[in-house]
C-alpha positions as CSV (number, residue, x, y, z in Angstrom):
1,X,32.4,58.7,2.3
2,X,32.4,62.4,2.1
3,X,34.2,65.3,3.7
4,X,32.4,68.3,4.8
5,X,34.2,71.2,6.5
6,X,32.6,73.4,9.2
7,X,31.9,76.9,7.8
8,X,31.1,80.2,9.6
9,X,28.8,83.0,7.9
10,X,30.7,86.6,7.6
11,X,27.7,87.6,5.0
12,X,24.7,87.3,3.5
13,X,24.4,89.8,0.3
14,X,20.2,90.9,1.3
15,X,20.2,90.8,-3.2
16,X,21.2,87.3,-3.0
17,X,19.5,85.4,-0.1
18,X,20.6,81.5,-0.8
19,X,24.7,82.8,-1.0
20,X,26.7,83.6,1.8
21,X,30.3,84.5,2.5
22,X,31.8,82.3,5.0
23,X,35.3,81.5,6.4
24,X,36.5,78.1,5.6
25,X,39.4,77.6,8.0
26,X,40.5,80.9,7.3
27,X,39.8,81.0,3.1
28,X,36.2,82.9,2.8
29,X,34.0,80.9,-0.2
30,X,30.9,82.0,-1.5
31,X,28.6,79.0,-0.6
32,X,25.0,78.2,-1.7
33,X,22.8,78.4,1.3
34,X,19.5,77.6,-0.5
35,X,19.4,73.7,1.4
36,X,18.8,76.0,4.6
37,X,15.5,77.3,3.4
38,X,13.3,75.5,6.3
39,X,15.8,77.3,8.9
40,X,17.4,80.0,7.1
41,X,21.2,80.6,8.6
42,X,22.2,84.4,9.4
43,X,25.8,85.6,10.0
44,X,27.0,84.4,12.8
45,X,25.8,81.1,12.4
46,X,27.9,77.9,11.4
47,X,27.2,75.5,8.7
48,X,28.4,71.9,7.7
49,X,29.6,72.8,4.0
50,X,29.9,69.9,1.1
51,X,30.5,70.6,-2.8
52,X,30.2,74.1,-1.8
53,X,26.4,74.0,-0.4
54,X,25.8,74.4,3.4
55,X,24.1,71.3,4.5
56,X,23.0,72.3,7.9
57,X,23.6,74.5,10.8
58,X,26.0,74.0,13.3
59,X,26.7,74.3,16.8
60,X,30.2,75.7,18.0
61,X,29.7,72.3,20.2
62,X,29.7,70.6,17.0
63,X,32.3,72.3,15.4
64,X,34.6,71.5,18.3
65,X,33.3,67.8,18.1
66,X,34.8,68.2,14.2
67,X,37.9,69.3,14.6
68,X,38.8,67.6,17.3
69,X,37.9,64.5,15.1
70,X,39.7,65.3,12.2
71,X,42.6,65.8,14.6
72,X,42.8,62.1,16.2
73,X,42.1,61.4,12.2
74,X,45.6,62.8,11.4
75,X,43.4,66.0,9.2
76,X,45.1,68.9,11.0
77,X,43.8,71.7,9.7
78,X,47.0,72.4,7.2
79,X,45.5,69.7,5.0
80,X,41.8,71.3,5.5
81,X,43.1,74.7,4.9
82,X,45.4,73.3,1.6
83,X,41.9,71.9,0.1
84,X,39.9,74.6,1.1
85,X,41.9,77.2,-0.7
86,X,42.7,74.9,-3.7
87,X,40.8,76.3,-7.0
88,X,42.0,73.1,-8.6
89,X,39.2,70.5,-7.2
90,X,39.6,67.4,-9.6
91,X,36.2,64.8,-9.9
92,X,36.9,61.3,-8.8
93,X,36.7,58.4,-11.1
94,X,35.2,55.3,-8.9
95,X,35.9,51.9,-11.1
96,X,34.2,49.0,-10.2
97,X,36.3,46.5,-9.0
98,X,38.2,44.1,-11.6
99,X,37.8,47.0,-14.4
């Protein structure tokens, strides 16, 4: 299962095209946008944001839809916000079971 996090474009730099600046439940990333190329997103727009690349565009319908999710899920968005801003992401070893 993954977690991606709603995302909403402040910038994109004209020099650099596929990066954007966009608010992450209030940290602003850079993220690549380069997956968008068939619809390219603007500022303005919201994207669904995984492993730091924008997935796909977003509705402010769908973001509702999100966080109102993550809510009934017990992911307020203190615990978003705390891995959002964290700088110290760790990779996750998967085991097979019985190893």
């Amino acid at each position: 299962m993954c977690l991606g996090i709603p995302g909403h474009i402040l910038e994109i730099p004209p020099d650099q095209p596929d990066l954007g600046r966009v608010d992450v439940e209030g940290a602003v990333r850079e993220i690549n946008l380069s997956l968008l190329a068939d619809d390219p997103a603007v500022p303005g727009d919201w994207v669904l944001i995984h492993l730091g690349f924008a997935l796909e565009k977003m509705t402010e319908t769908d973001v509702a839809e999100m966080r109102s999710t993550r809510a009934l899920l017990g992911f307020g968005s203190d615990a978003v916000s705390d891995l959002v801003e964290s700088d110290e992401w760790q990779p996750v070893t998967l085991r097979q079971p019985g190893s």
